[in-house]
C-alpha positions in Angstrom: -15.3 -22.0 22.5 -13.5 -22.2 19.0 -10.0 -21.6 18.0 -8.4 -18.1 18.8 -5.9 -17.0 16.2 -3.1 -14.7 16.9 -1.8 -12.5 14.0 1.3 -10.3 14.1 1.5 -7.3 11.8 4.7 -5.9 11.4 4.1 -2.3 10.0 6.4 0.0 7.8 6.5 3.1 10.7 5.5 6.0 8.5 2.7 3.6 7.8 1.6 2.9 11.4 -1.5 5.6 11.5 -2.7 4.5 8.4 -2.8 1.2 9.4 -4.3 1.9 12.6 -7.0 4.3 10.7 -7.7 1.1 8.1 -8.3 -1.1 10.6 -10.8 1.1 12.5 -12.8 1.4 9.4 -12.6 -1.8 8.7 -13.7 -2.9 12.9 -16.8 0.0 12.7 -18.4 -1.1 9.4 -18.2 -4.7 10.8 -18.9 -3.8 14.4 -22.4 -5.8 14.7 -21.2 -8.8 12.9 -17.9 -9.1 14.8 -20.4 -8.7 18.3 -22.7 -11.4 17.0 -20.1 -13.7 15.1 -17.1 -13.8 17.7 -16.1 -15.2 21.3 -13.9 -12.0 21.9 -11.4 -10.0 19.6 -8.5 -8.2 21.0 -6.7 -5.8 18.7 -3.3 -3.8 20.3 0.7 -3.2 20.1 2.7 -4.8 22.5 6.6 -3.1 23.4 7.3 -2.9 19.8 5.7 0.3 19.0 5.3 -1.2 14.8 3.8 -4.7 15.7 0.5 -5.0 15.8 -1.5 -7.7 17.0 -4.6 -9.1 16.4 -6.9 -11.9 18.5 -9.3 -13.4 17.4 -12.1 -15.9 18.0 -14.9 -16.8 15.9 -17.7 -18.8 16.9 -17.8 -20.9 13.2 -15.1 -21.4 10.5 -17.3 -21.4 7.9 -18.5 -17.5 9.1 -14.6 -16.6 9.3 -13.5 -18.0 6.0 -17.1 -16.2 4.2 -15.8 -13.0 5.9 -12.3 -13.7 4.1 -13.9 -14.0 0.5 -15.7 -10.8 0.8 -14.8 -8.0 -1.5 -15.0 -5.6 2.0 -12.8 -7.8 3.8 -10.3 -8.1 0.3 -9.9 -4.3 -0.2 -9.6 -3.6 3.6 -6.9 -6.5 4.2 -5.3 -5.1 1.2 -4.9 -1.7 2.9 -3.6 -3.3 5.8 -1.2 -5.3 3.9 0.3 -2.1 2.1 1.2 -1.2 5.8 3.1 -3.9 6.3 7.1 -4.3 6.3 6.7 -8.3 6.1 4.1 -11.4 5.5 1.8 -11.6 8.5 2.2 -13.9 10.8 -0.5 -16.0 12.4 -0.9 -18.5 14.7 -3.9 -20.5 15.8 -4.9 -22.2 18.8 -7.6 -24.7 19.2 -10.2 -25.6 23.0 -8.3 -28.1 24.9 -11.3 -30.1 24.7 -11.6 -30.3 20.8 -9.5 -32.5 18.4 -7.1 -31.4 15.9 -9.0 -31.2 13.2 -8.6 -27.0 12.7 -4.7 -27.5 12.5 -5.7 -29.9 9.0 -8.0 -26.6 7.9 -4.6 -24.2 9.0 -1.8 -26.1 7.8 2.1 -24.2 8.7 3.2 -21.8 5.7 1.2 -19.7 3.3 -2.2 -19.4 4.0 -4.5 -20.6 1.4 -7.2 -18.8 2.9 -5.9 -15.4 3.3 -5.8 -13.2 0.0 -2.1 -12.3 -1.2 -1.4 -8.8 -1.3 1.4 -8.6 -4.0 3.9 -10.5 -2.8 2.8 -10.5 0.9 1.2 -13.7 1.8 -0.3 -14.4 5.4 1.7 -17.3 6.8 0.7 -19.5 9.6 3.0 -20.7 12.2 
């Protein structure tokens, strides 16, 4: 298995559905690629009824990181990020069995592999 990443939306609350709506969309156009290109995904809310979190793992980081420089993936994130009353926060856990290696590709603080939405930036913790 590959690393699983954790994100943590934290969304504006007249912006909630929208979100929710965006990220639908954005799940059903990719719905086949996600199945074939994934271990699992998990995407829910938790207590807080405005933080939204995603789970994710991919089965290559080279498929993942493709996905991120796509013009779909750009515009839809960008929606997503509108939604949002701060960066997004994402965490990222690697096999017990493999080295360290993806905390080198993931380094703490703004992503550099995320696209910035304004002046939201994804931030790894």
């Amino acid at each position: 298995m590959s690393s699983v990443f954790i994100s943590r939306y934290r969304l504006k609350p007249e912006k909630r559905d929208e979100f929710v709506r965006a990220l639908k969309a954005m799940y059903e156009g990719g719905r086949e690629f996600i199945a074939k290109e994934t271990n699992f995904v998990f995407y829910g809310f938790g207590r807080d009824p405005n933080e939204f979190v995603a789970i994710e793992s991919w089965k290559n980081e080279a498929v993942v990181n493709g996905l991120r420089g796509s013009e779909e993936f750009k515009q839809g994130f960008a929606v997503l990020m509108s939604c949002a009353a701060a960066p997004m926060e994402m965490e990222v856990l690697r096999n017990w069995e493999d080295d360290a290696s993806v905390f080198t590709i993931y380094p703490r603080g703004v992503s550099q592999v995320h696209p910035r939405v304004g002046d939201q930036a994804t931030i790894f913790i």
